[in-house]
mmCIF entry with sequence, helices, sheets and N, C-alpha, C, O atoms, coordinates in Angstrom:
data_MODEL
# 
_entry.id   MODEL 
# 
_entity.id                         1 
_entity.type                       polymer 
_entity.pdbx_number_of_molecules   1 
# 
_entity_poly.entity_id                      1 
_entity_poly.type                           'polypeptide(L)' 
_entity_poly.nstd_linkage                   no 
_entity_poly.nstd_monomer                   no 
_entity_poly.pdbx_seq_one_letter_code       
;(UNK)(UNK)(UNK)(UNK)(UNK)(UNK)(UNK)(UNK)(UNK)(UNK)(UNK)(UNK)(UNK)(UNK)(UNK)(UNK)
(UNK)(UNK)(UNK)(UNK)(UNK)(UNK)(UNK)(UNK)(UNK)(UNK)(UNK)(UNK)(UNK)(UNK)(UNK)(UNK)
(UNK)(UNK)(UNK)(UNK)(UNK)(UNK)(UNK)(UNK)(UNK)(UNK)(UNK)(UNK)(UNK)(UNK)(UNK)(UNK)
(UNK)(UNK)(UNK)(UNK)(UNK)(UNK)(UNK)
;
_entity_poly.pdbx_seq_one_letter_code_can   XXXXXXXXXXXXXXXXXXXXXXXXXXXXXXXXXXXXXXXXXXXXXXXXXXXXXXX 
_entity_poly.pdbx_strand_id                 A 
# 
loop_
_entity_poly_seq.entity_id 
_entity_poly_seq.num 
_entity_poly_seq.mon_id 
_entity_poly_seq.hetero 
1 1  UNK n 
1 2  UNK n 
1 3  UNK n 
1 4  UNK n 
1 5  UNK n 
1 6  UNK n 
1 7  UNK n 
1 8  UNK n 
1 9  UNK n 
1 10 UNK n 
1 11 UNK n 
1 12 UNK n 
1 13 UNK n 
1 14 UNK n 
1 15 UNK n 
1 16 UNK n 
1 17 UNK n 
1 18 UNK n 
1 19 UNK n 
1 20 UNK n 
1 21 UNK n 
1 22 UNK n 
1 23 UNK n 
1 24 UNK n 
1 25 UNK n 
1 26 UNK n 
1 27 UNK n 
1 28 UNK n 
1 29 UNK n 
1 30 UNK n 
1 31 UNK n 
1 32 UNK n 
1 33 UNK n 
1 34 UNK n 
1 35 UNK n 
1 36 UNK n 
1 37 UNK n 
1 38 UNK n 
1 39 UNK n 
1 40 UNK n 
1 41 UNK n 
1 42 UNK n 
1 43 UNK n 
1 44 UNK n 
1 45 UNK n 
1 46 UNK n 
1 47 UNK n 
1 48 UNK n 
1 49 UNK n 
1 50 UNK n 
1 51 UNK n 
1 52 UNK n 
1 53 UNK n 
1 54 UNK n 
1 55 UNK n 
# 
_struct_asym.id          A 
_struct_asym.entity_id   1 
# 
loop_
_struct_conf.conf_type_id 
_struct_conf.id 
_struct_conf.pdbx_PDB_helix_id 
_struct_conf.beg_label_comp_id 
_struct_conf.beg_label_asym_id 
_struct_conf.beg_label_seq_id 
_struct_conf.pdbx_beg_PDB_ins_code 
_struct_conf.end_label_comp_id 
_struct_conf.end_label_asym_id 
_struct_conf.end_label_seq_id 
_struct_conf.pdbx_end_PDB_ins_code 
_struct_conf.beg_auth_comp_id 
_struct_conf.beg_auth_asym_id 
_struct_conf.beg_auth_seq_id 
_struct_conf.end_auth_comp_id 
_struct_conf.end_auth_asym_id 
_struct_conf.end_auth_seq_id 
_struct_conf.pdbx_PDB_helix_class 
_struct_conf.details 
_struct_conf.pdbx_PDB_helix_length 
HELX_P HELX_P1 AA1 UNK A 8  ? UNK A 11 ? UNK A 8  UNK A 11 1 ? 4  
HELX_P HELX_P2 AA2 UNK A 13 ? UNK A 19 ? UNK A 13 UNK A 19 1 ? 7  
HELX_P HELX_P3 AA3 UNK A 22 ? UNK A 29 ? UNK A 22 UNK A 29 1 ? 8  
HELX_P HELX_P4 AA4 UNK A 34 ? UNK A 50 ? UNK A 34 UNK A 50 1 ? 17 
# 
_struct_conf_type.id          HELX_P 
_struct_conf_type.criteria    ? 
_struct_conf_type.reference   ? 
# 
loop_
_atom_site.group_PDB 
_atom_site.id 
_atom_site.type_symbol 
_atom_site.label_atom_id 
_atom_site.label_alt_id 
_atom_site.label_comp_id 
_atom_site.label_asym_id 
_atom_site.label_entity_id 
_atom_site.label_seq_id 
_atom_site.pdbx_PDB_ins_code 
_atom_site.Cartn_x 
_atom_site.Cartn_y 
_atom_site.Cartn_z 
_atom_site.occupancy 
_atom_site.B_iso_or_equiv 
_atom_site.pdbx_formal_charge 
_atom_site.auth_seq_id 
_atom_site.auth_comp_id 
_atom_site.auth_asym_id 
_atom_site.auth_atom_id 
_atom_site.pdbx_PDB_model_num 
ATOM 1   N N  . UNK A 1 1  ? 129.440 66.689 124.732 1.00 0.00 ? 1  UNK A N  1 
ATOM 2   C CA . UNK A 1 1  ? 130.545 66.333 125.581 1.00 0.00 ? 1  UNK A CA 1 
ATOM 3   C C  . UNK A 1 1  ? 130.963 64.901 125.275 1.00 0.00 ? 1  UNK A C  1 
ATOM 4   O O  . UNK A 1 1  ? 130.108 64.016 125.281 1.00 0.00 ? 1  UNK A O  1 
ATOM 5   N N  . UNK A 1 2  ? 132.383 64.604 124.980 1.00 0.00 ? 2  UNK A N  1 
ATOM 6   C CA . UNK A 1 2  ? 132.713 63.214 124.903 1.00 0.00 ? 2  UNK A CA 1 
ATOM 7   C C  . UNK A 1 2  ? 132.829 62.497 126.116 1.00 0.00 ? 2  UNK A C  1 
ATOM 8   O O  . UNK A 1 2  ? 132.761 62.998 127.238 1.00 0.00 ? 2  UNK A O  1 
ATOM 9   N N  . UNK A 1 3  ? 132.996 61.371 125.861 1.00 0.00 ? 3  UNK A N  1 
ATOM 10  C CA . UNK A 1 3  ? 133.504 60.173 126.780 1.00 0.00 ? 3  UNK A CA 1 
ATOM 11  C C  . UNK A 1 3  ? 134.612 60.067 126.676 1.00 0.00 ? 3  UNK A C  1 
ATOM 12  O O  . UNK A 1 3  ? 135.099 59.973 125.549 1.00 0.00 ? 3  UNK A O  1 
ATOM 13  N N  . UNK A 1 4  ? 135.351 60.044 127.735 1.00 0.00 ? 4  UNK A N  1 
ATOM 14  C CA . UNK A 1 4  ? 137.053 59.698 128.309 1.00 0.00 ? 4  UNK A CA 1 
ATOM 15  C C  . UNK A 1 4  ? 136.897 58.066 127.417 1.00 0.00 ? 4  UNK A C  1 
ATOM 16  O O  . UNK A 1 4  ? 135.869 57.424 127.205 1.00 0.00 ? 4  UNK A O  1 
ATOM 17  N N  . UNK A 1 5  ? 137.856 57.850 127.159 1.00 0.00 ? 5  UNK A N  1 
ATOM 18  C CA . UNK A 1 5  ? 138.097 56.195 126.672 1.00 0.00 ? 5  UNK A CA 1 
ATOM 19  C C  . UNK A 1 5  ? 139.528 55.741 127.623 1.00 0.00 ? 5  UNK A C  1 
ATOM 20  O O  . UNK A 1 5  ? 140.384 56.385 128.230 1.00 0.00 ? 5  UNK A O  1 
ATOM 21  N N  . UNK A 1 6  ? 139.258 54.250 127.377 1.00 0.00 ? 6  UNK A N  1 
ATOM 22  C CA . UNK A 1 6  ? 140.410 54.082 128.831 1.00 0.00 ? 6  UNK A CA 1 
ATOM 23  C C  . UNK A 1 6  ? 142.076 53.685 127.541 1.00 0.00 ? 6  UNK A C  1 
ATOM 24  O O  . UNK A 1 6  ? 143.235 53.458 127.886 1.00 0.00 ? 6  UNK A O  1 
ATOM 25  N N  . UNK A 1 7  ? 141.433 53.758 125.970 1.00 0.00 ? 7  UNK A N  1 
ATOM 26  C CA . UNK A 1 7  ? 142.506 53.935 125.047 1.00 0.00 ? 7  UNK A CA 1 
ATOM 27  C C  . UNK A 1 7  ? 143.035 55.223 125.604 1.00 0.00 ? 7  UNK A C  1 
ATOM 28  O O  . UNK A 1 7  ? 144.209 55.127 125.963 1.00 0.00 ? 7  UNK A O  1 
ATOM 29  N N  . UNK A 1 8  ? 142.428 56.535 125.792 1.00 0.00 ? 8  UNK A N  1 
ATOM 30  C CA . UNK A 1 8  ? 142.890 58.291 125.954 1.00 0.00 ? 8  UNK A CA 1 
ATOM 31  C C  . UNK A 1 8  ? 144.235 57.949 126.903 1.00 0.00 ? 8  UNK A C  1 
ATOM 32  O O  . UNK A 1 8  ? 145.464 57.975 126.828 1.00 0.00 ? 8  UNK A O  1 
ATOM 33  N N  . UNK A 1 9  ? 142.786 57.494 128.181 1.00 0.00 ? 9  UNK A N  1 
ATOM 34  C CA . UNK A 1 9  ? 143.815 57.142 129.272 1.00 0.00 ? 9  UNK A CA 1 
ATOM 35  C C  . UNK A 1 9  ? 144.953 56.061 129.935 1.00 0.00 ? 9  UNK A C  1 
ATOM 36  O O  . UNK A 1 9  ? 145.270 55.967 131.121 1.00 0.00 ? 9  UNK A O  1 
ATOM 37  N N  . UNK A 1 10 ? 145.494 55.224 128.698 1.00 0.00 ? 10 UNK A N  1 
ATOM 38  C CA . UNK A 1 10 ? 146.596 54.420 128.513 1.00 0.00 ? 10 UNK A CA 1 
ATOM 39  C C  . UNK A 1 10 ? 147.565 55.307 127.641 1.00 0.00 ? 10 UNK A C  1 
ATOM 40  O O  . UNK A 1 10 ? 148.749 55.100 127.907 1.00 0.00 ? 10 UNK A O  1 
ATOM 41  N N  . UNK A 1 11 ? 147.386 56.035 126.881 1.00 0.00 ? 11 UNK A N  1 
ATOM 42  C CA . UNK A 1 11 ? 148.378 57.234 126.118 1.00 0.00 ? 11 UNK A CA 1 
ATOM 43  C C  . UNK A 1 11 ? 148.567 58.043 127.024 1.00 0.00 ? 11 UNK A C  1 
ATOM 44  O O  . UNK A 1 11 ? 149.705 57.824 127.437 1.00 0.00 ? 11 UNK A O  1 
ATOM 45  N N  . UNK A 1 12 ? 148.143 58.810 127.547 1.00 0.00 ? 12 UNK A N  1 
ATOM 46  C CA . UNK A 1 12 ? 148.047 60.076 128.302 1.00 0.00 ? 12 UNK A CA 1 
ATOM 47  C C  . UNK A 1 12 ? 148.680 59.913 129.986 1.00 0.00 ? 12 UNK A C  1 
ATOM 48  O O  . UNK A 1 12 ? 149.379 60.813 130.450 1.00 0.00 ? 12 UNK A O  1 
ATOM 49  N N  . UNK A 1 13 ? 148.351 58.712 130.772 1.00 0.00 ? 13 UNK A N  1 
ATOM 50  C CA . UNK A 1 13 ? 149.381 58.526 131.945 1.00 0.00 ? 13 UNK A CA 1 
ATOM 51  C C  . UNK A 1 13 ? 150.553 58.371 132.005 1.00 0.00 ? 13 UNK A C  1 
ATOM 52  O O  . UNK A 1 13 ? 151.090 59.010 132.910 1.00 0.00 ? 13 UNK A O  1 
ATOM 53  N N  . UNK A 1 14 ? 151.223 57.739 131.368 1.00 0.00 ? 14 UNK A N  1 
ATOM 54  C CA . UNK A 1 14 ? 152.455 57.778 131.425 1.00 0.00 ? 14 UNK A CA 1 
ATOM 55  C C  . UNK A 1 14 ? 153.231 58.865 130.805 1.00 0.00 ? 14 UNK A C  1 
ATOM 56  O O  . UNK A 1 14 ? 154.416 58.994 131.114 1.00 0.00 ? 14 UNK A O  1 
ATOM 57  N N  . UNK A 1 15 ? 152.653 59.683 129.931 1.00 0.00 ? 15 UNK A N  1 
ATOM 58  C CA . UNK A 1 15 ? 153.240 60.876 129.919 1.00 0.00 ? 15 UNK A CA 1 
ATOM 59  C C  . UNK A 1 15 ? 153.227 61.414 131.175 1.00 0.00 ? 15 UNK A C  1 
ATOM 60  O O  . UNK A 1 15 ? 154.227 61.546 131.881 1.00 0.00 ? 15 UNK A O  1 
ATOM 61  N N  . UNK A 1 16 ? 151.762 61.824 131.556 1.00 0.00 ? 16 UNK A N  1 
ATOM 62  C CA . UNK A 1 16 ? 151.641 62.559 132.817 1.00 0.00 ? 16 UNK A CA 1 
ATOM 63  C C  . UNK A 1 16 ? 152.993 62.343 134.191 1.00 0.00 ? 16 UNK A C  1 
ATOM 64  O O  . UNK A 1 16 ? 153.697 63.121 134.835 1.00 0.00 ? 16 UNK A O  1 
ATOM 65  N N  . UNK A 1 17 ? 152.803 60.783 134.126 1.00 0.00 ? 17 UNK A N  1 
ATOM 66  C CA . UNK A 1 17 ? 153.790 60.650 135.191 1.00 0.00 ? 17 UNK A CA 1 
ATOM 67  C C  . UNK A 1 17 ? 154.769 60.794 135.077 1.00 0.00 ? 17 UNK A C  1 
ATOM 68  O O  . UNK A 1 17 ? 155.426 61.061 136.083 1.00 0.00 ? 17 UNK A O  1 
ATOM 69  N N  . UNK A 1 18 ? 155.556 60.678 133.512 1.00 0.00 ? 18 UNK A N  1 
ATOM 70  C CA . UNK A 1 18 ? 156.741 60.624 133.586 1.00 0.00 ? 18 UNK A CA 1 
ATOM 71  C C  . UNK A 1 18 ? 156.974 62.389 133.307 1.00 0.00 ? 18 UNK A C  1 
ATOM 72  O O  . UNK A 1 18 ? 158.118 62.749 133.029 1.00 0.00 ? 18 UNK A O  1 
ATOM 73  N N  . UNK A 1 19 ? 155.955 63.359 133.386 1.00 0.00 ? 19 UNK A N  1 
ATOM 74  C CA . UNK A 1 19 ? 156.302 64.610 133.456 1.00 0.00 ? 19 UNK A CA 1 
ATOM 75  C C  . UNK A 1 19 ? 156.740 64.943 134.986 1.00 0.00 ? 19 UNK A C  1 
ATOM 76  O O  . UNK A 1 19 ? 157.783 65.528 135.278 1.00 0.00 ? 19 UNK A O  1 
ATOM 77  N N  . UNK A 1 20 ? 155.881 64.527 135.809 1.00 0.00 ? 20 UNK A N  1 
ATOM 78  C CA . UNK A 1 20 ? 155.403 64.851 137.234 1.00 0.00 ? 20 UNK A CA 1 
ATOM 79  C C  . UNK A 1 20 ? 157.110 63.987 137.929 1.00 0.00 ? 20 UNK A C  1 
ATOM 80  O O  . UNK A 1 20 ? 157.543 64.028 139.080 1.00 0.00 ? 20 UNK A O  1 
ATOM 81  N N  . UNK A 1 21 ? 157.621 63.392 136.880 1.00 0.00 ? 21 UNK A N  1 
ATOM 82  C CA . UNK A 1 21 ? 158.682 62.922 137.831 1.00 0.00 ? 21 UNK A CA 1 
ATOM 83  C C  . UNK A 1 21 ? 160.270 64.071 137.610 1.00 0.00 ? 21 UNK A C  1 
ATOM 84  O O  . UNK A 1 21 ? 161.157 64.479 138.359 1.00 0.00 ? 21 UNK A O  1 
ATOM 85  N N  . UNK A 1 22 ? 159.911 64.227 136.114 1.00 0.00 ? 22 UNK A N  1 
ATOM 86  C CA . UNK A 1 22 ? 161.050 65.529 135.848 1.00 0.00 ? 22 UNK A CA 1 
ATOM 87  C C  . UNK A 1 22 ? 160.634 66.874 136.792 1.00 0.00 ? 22 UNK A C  1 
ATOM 88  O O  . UNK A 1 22 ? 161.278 67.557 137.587 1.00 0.00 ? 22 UNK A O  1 
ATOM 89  N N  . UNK A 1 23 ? 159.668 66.900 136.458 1.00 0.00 ? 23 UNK A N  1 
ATOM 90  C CA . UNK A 1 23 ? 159.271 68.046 137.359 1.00 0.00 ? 23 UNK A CA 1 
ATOM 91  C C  . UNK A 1 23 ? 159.899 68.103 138.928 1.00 0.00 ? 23 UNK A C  1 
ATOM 92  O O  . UNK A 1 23 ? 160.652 68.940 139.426 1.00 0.00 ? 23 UNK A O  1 
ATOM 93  N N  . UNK A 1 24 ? 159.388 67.073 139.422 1.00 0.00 ? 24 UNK A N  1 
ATOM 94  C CA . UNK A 1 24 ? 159.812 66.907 140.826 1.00 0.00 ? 24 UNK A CA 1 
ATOM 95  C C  . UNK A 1 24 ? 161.513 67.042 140.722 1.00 0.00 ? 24 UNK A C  1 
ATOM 96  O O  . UNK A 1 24 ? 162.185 67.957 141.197 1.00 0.00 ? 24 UNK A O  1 
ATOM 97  N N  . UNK A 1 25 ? 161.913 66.079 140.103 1.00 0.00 ? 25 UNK A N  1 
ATOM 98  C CA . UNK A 1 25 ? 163.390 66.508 139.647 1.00 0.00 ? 25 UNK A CA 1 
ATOM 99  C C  . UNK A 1 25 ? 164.319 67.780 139.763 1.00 0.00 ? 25 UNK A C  1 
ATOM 100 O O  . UNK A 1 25 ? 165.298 67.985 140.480 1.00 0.00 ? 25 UNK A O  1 
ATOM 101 N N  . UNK A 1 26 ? 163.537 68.753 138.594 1.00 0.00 ? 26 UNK A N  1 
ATOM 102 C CA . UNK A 1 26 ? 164.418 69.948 138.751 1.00 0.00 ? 26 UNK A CA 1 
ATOM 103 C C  . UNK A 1 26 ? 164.103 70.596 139.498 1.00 0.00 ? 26 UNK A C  1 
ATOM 104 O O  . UNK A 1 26 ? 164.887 71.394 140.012 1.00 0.00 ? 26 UNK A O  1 
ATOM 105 N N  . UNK A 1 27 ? 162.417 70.475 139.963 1.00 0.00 ? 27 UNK A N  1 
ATOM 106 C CA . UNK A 1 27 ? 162.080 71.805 141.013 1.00 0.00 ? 27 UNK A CA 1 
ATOM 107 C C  . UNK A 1 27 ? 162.750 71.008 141.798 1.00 0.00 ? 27 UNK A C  1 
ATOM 108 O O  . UNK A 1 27 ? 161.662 70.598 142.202 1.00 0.00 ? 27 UNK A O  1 
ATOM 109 N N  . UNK A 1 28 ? 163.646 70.276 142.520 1.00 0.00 ? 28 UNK A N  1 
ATOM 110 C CA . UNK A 1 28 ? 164.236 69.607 144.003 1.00 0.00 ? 28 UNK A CA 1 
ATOM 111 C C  . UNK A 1 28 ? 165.806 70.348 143.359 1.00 0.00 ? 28 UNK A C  1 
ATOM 112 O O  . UNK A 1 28 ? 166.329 70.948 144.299 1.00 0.00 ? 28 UNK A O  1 
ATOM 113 N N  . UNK A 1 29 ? 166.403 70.432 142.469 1.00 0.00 ? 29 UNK A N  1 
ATOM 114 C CA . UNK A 1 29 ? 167.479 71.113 142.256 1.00 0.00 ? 29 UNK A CA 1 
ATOM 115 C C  . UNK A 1 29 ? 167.604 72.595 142.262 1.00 0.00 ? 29 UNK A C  1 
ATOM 116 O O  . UNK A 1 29 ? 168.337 73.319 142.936 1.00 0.00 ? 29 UNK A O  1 
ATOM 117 N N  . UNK A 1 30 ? 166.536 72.935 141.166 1.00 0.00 ? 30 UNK A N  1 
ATOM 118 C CA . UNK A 1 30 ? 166.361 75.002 141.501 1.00 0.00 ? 30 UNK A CA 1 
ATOM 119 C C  . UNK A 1 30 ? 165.549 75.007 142.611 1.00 0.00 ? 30 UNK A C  1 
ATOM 120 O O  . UNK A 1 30 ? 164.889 76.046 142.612 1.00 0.00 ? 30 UNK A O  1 
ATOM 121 N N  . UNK A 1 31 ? 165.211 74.030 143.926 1.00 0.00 ? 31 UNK A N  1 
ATOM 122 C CA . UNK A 1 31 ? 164.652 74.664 144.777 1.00 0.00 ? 31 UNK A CA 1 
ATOM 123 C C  . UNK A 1 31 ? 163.238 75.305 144.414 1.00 0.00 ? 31 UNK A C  1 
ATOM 124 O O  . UNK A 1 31 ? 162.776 76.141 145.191 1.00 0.00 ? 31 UNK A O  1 
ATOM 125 N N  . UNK A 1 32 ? 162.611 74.990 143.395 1.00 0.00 ? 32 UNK A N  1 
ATOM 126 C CA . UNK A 1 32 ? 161.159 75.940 143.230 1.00 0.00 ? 32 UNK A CA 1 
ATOM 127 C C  . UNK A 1 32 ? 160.646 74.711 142.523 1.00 0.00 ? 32 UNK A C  1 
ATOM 128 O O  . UNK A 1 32 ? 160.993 74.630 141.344 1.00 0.00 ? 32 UNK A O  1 
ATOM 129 N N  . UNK A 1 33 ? 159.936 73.794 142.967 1.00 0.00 ? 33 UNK A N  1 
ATOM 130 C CA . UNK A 1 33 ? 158.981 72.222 143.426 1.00 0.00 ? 33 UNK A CA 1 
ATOM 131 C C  . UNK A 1 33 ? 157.816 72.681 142.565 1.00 0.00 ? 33 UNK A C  1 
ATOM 132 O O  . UNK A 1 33 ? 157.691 72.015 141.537 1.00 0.00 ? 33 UNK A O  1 
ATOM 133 N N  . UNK A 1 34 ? 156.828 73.777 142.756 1.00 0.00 ? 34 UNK A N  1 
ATOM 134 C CA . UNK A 1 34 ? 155.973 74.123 142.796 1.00 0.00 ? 34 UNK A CA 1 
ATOM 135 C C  . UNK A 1 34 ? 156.039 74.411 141.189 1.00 0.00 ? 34 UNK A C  1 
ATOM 136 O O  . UNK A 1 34 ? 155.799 73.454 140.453 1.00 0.00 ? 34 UNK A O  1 
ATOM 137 N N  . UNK A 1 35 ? 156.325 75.569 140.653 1.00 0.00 ? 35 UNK A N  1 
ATOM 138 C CA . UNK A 1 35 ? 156.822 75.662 139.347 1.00 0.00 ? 35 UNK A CA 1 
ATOM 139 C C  . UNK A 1 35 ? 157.451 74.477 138.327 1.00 0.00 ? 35 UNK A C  1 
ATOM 140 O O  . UNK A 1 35 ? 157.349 74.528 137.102 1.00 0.00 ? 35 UNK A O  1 
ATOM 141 N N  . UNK A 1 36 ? 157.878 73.792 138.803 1.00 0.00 ? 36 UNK A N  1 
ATOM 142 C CA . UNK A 1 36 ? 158.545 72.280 137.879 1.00 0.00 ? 36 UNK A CA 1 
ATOM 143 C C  . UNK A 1 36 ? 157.245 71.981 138.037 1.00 0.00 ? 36 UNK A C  1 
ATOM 144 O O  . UNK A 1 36 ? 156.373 72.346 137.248 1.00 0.00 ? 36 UNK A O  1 
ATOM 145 N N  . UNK A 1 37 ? 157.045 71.304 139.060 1.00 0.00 ? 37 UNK A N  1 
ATOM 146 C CA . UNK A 1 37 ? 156.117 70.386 138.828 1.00 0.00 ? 37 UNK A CA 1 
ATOM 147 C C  . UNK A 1 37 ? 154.702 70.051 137.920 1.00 0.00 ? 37 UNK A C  1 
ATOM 148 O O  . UNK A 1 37 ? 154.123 69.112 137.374 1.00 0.00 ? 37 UNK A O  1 
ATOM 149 N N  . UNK A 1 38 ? 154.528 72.155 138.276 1.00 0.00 ? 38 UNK A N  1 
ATOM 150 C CA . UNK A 1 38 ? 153.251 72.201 137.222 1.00 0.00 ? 38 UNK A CA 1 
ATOM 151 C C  . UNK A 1 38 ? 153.545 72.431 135.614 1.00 0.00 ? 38 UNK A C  1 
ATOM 152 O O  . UNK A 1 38 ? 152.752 72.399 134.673 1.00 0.00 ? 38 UNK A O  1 
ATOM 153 N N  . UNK A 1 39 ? 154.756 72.637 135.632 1.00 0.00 ? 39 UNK A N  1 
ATOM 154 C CA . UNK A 1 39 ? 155.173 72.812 133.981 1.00 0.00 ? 39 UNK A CA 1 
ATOM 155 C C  . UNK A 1 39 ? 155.283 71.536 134.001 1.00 0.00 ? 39 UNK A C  1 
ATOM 156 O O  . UNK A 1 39 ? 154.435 70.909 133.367 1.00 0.00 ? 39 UNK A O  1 
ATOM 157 N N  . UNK A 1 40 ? 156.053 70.992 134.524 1.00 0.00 ? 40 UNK A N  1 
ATOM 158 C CA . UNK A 1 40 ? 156.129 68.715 134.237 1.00 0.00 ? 40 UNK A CA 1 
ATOM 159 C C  . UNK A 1 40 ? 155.020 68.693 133.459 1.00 0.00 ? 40 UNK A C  1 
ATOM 160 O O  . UNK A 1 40 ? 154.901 68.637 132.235 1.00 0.00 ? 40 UNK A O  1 
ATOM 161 N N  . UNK A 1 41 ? 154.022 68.758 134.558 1.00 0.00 ? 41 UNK A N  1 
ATOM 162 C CA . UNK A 1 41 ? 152.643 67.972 134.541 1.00 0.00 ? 41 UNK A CA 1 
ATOM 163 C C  . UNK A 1 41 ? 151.806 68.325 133.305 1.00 0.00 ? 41 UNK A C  1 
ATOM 164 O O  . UNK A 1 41 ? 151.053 67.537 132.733 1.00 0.00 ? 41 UNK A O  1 
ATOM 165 N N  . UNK A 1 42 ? 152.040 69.695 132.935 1.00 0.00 ? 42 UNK A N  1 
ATOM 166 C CA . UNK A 1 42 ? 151.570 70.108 131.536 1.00 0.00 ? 42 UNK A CA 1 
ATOM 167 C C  . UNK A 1 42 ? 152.293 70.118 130.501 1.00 0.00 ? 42 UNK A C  1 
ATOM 168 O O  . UNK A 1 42 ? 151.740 70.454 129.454 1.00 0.00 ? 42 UNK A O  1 
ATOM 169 N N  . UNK A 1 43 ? 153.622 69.787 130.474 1.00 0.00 ? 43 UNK A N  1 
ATOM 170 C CA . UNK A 1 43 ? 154.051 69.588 129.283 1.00 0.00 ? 43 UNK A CA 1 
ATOM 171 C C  . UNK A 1 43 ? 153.785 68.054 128.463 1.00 0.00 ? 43 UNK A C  1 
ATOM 172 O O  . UNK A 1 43 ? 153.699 67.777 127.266 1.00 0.00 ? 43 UNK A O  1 
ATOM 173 N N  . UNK A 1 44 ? 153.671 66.928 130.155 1.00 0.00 ? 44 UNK A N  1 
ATOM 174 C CA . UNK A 1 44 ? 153.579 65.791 130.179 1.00 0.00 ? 44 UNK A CA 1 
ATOM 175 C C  . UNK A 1 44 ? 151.787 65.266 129.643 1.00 0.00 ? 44 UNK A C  1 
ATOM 176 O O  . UNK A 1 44 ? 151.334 64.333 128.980 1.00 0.00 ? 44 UNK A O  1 
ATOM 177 N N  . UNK A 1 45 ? 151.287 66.280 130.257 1.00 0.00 ? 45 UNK A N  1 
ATOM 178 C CA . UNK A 1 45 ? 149.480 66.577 129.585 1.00 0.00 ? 45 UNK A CA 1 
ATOM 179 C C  . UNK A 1 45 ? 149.345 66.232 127.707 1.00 0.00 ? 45 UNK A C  1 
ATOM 180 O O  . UNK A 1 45 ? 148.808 65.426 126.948 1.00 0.00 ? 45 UNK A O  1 
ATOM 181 N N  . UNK A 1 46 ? 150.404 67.689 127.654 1.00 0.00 ? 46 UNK A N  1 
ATOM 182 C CA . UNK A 1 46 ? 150.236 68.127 126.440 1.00 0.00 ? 46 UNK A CA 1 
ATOM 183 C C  . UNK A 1 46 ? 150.973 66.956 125.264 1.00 0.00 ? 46 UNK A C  1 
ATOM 184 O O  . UNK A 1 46 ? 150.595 66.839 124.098 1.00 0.00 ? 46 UNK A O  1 
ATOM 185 N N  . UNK A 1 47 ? 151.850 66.334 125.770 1.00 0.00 ? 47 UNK A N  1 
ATOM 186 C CA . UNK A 1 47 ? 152.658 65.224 124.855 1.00 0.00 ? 47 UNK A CA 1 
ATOM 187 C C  . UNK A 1 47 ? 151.477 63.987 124.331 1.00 0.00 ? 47 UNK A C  1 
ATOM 188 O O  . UNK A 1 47 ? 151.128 63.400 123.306 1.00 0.00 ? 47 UNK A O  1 
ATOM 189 N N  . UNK A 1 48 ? 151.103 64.071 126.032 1.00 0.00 ? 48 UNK A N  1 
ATOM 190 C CA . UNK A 1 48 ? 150.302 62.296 125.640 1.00 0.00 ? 48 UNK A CA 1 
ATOM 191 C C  . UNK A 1 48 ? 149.150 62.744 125.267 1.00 0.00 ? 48 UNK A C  1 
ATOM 192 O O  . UNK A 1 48 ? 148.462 61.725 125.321 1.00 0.00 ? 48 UNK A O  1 
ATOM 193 N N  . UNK A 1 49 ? 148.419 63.656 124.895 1.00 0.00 ? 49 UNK A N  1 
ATOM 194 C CA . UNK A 1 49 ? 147.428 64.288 123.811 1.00 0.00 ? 49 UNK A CA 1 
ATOM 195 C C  . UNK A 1 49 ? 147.742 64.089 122.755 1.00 0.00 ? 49 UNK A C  1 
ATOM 196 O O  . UNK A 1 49 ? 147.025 63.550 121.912 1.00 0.00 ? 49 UNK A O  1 
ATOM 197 N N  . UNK A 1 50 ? 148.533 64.363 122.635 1.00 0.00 ? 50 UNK A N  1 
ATOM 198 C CA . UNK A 1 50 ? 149.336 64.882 121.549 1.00 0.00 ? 50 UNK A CA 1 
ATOM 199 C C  . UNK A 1 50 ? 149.548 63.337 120.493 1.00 0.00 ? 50 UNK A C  1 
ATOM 200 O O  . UNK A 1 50 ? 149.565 63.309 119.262 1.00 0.00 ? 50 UNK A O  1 
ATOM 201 N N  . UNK A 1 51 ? 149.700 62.085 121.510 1.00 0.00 ? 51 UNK A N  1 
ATOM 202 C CA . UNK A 1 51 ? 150.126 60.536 120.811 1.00 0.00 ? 51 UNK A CA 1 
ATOM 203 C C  . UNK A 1 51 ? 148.920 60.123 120.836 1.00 0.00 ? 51 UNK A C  1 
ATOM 204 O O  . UNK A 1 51 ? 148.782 58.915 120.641 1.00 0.00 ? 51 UNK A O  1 
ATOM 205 N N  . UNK A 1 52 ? 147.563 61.018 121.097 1.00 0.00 ? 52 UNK A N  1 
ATOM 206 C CA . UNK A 1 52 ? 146.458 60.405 120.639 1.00 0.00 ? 52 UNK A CA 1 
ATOM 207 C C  . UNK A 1 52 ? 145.704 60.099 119.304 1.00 0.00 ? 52 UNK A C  1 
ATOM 208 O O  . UNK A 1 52 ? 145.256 61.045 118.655 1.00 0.00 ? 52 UNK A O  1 
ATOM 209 N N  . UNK A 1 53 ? 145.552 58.857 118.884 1.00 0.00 ? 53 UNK A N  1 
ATOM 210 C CA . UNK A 1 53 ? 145.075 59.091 117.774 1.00 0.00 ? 53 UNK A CA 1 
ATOM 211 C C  . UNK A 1 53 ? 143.863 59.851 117.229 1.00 0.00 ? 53 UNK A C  1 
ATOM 212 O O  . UNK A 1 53 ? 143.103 59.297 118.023 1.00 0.00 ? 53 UNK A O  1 
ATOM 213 N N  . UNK A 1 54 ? 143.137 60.565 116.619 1.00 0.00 ? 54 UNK A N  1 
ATOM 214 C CA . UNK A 1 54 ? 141.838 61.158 116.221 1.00 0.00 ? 54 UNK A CA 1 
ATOM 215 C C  . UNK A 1 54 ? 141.615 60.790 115.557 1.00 0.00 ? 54 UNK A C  1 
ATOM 216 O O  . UNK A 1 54 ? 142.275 60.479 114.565 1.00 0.00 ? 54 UNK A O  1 
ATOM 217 N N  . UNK A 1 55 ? 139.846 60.557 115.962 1.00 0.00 ? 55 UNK A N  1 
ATOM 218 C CA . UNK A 1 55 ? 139.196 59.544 114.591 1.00 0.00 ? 55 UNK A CA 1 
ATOM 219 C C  . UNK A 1 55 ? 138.470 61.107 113.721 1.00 0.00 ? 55 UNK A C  1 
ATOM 220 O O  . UNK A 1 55 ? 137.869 60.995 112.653 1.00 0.00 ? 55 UNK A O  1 
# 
């Protein structure tokens, strides 16, 4: 099992949040909060993974 590094978690929050804020966004326009939000939050997951470097 690895160790979280607080490098992971300086890439990876601000995706997160700035998913969790679109999310909130459209689910407040189509009315379905619940659904945005958790696609936000995982698309926003999956990005700032994604700008991680691998050693």
């Amino acid at each position: 099992m690895k160790k979280k590094t607080k490098a992971v978690d300086k890439k990876v929050i601000p995706y997160l949040s700035t998913g969790m804020i679109i999310g909130l966004l459209i689910g407040s326009l189509t009315d379905n909060i619940g659904l945005w939000l958790s696609l936000g939050l995982a698309i926003g997951a999956s990005v700032g993974y994604a700008q991680v470097d691998k050693k």
